[in-house]
N, C-alpha and C positions, 0 to 999 in steps of 0.2 A: 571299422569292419575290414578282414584283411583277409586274404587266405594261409589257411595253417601250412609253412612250409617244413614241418617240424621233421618226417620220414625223407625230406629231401636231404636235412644239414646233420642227422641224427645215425643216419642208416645207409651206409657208402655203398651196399649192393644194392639199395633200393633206387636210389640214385642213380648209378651207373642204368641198371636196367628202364630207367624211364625219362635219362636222358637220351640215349639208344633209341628207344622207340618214338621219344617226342620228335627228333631229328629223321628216321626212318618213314613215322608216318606221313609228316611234311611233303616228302617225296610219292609217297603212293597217295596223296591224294591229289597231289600234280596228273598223276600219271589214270588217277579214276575218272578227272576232268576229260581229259586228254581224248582216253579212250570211245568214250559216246560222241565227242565231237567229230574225230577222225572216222567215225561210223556213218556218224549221220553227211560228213561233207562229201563219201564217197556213195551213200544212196539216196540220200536228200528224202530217208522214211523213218519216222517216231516206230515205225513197230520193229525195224531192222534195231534198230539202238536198245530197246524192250526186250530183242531174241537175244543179246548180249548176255541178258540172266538167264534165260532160261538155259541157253548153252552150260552156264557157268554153275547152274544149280547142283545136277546131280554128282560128277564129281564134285563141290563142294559138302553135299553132305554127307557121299559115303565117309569123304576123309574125315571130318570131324568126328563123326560116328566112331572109324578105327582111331582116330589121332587121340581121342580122351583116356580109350583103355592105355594105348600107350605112353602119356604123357602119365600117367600114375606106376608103370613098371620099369621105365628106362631114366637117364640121366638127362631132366627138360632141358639142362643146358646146352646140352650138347645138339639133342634135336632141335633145339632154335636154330643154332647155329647151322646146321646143316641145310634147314628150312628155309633161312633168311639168303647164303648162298645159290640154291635153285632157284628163288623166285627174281634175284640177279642178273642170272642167267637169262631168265624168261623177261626179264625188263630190256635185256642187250641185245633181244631177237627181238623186242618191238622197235627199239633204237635202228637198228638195223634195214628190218623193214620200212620202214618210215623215210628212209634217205631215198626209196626210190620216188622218180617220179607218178606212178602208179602205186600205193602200198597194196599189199595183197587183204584182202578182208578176210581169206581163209586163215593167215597167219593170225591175225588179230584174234578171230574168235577160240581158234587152238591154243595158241599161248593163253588168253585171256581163261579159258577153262582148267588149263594144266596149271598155272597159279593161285588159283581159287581150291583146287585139291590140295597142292602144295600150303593154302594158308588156312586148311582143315585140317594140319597137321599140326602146324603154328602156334595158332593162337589157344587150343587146349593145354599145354605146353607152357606159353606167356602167362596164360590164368596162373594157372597152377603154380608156378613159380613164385610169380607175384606176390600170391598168398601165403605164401612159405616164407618170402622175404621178412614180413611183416610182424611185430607186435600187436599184439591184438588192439590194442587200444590204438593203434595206426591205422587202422583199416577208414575208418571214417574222413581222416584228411587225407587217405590213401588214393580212396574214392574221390573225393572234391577235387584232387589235381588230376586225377583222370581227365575229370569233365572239362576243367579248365584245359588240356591236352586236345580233346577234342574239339572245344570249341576254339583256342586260340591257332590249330592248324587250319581246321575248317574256315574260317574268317578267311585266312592268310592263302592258304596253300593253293585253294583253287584259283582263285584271282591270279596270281603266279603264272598258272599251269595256262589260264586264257590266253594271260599276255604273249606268255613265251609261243603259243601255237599258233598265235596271229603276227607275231614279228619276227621269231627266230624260228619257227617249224617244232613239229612234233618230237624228232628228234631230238634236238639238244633239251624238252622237257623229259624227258624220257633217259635221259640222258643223265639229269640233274636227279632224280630219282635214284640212277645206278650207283650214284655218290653215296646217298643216306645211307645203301643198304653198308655199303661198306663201311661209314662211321658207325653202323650200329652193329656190325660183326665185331669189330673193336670194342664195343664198349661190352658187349657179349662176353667177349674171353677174359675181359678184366674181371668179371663175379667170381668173387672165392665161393662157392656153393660145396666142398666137398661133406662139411657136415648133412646137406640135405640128400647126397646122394646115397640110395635104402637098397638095402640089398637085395639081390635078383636072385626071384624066384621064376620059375619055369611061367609065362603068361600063358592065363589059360584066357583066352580070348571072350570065347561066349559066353563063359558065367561070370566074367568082368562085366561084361556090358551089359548082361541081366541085373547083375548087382546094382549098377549105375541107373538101369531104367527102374525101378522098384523101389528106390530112394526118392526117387523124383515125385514119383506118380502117387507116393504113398504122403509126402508135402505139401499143401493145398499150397501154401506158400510159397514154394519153391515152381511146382507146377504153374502157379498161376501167373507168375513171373514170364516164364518163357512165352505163354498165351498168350498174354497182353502183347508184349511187343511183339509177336508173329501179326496178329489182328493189327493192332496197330499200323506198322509196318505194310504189309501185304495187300491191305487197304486205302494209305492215305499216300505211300512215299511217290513224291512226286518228280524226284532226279531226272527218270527217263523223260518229259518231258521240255527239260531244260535248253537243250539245242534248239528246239523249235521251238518256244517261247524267245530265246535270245534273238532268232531271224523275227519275229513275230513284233518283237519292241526295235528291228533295227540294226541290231551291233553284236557282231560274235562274241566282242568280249564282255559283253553282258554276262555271259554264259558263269562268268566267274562271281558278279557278283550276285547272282540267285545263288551259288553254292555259297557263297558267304554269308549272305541272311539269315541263312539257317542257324550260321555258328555265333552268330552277334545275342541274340538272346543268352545262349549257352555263359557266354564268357561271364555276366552275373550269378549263374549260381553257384558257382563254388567260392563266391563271397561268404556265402549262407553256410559253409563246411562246418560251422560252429551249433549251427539253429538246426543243419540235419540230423548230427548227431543224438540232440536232445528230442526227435520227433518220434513219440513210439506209435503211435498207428502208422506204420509204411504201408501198409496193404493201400487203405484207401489213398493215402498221397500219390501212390504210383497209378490208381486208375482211372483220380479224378484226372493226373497229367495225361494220360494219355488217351480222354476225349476233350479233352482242352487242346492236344494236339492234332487233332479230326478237324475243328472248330477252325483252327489255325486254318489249315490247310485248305478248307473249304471255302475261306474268307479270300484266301492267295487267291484262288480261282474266281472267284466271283468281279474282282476289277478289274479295269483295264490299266488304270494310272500303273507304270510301272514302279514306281519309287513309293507309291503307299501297297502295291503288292510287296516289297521288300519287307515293309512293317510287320506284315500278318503273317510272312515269312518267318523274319525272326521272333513272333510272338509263339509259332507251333515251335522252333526250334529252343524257344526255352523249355519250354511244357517236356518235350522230348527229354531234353536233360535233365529236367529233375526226376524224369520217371526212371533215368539211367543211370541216376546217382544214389537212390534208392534200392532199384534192383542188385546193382553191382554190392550192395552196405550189405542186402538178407544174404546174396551167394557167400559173402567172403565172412560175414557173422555165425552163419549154421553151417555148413557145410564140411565137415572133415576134410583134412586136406588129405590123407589116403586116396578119397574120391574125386576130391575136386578137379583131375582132370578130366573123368566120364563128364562131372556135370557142367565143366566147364566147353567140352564138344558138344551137350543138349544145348548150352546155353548158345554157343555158336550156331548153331542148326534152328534158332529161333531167329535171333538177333541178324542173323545173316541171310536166312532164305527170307524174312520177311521183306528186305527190300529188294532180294530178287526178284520176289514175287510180284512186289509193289509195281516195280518197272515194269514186269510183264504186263500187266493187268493195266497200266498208266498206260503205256504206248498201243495196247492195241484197243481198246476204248476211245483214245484219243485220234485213232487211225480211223474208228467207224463214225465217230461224230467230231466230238471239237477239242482242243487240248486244256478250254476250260470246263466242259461237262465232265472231263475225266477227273479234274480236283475237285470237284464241287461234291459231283456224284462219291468220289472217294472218300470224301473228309464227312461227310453224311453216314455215309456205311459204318466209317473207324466210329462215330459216336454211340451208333446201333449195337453194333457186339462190343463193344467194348464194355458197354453199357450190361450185357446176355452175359458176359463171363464172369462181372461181379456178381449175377445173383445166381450164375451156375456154378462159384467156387466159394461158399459165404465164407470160409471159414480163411481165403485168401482175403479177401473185404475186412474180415475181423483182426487179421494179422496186426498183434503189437509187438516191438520188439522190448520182452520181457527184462531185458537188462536195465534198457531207460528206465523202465517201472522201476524195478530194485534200487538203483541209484536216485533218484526220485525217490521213495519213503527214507533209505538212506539219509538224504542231505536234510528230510522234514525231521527225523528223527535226533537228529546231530544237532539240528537248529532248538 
């Protein structure tokens, strides 16, 4: 059992673009550690770290909102590029700030919102790219290294990001962040894309993005997707409470390895990149993962041992991934890539406000009673609706992917 690296050794722009990003992310997730720590040690409050999202929220969704029309009318390459430059910028002002002896928390929460607009522009942009890169029949080990991406930085990166803010200051992690962004502007200008880039027509904004809502809404599949993980998400994510669970066991640089728990499950599934492919009901796999992920979460919260909360950690962090490796297989299997950058901004506006949300909703729960009734109570809730949206969307429940079928009597036939 291995993971297929076949779109890595087969496909030079796919590669370029996801070795960019593997190295890029590396750094922003140093630098997402970083940020609630450097919150919480200048107010020593779970809800200040929680207002961190909610600051961050609405710029981030107008942008995704605009960023999708425009990542399906303009050259995505070039918008990365331009994207991945500002949010640089904005990493060199937290570098910056951070060398004083006092950092400013104004600065923090202003940059921290101006980058979250700025990767509402982004990551509509990257989708869409991505799926352009792509053979269809790559899309599924395209998917599994994703996941393997997230999970092998998540493991890695924040543990990093603890050390360095407990031994070397906030700074130089932040610092080490500024670096990705630039090996991943390089690998950026290395993509031959001119085949993909479509010629321009006048954008007409609003009935782009009608077009884009109307596709969605009219997909139970596709629809059901982004709900699940909003619920999910907005419900059980437990991040914002992580600095004060780390003071809680003792050791700041704890703080690194609850974000790594999360990624240790992850890094098994895209073993599976083979048995996903062949799985035609995704509907149900993604929603049984994601009260399986509730369950997780609710279990973290309920112990005290820290080292068996690690376990239950990484047991919602697999669930999470496979419901991510799934979702990611319907976006990039149905989806027109004409459109896929509107649906690739809905998709951000799910996957992204839910754990903004999460943290809002984690810290200040956690502020009026205990930072473990806010998992318990949270991971309780994610099983409740998550449980409501399979029987309010049957026909996302019933979702098979009709290909597997056809290929399936295919090889019965053959046989």
């Amino acid at each position: 059992m291995k993971i297929d690296i076949s779109p890595l050794t087969k496909n030079k722009n796919f590669r370029y673009l996801f070795l960019g990003q593997f190295v890029s992310y590396f750094g922003t997730l140093i630098s997402v550690t970083v940020v609630p720590l450097q919150v919480y040690n200048l107010t020593h409050s779970s809800a200040m770290v929680g207002l961190i999202s909610i600051v961050e929220l609405v710029p981030m969704l107008l942008a995704a909102f605009l960023g999708g029309a425009l990542a399906d009318h303009f050259d995505r390459k070039k918008l990365l590029v331009v994207c991945e430059f500002l949010m640089a910028v904005g990493i060199g002002i937290l570098m910056i700030n951070s060398t004083f002896s006092q950092p400013s928390l104004v600065v923090i929460f202003i940059v921290s919102a101006l980058m979250q607009a700025i990767n509402g522009f982004h990551r509509p942009s990257m989708d869409s790219l991505g799926q352009a890169l792509l053979l269809r029949q790559e899309i599924p080990a395209a998917a599994a290294l994703q996941s393997f991406k997230f999970g092998f930085v998540t493991l890695f990166g924040p543990s990093i990001g603890g050390i360095l803010i407990s031994t070397a200051g906030a700074h130089v992690a932040y610092a080490f962040d500024l670096a990705t962004f630039v090996f991943s502007i390089i690998m950026l200008c290395s993509l031959k894309t001119q085949h993909l880039v479509r010629e321009k027509n006048k954008l007409k904004l609003a009935s782009s993005l009608i077009e884009g809502l109307k596709y969605a809404v009219k997909r139970q599949e596709i629809l059901g997707t982004y709900i699940i993980d909003l619920v999910a998400m907005g419900l059980a994510f437990p991040v914002a409470l992580f600095p004060a669970l780390s003071h809680e066991w003792g050791q700041t640089k704890k703080i690194g390895l609850l974000y790594s728990a999360l990624a240790v499950g992850s890094l098994a599934v895209p073993l599976f990149s083979g048995w996903a492919a062949k799985v035609q009901k995704q509907g149900q796999v993604i929603i049984v993962a994601a009260a399986l992920w509730g369950i997780g979460i609710a279990l973290f919260g309920m112990v005290e041992n820290f080292w068996l909360a690690l376990v239950f950690l990484a047991l919602a962090g697999f669930a999470d991934t496979v419901s991510g490796l799934f979702r990611s297989m319907i976006w990039n299997q149905t989806i027109p890539n004409e459109i896929r950058g509107r649906m690739a901004g809905l998709e951000m506006m799910s996957y992204m406000t839910g754990p903004l949300i999460g943290n809002a909703r984690a810290g200040w729960i956690a502020s009026v009673t205990s930072n473990h009734f806010s998992l318990i109570f949270g991971g309780f809730m994610c099983v409740v609706f998550v449980s409501l949206t399979a029987v309010l969307l049957p026909h996302f429940w019933k979702y098979a992917n009709r290909e597997v079928r056809i290929d399936a009597i295919s090889i019965a036939k053959d046989g």
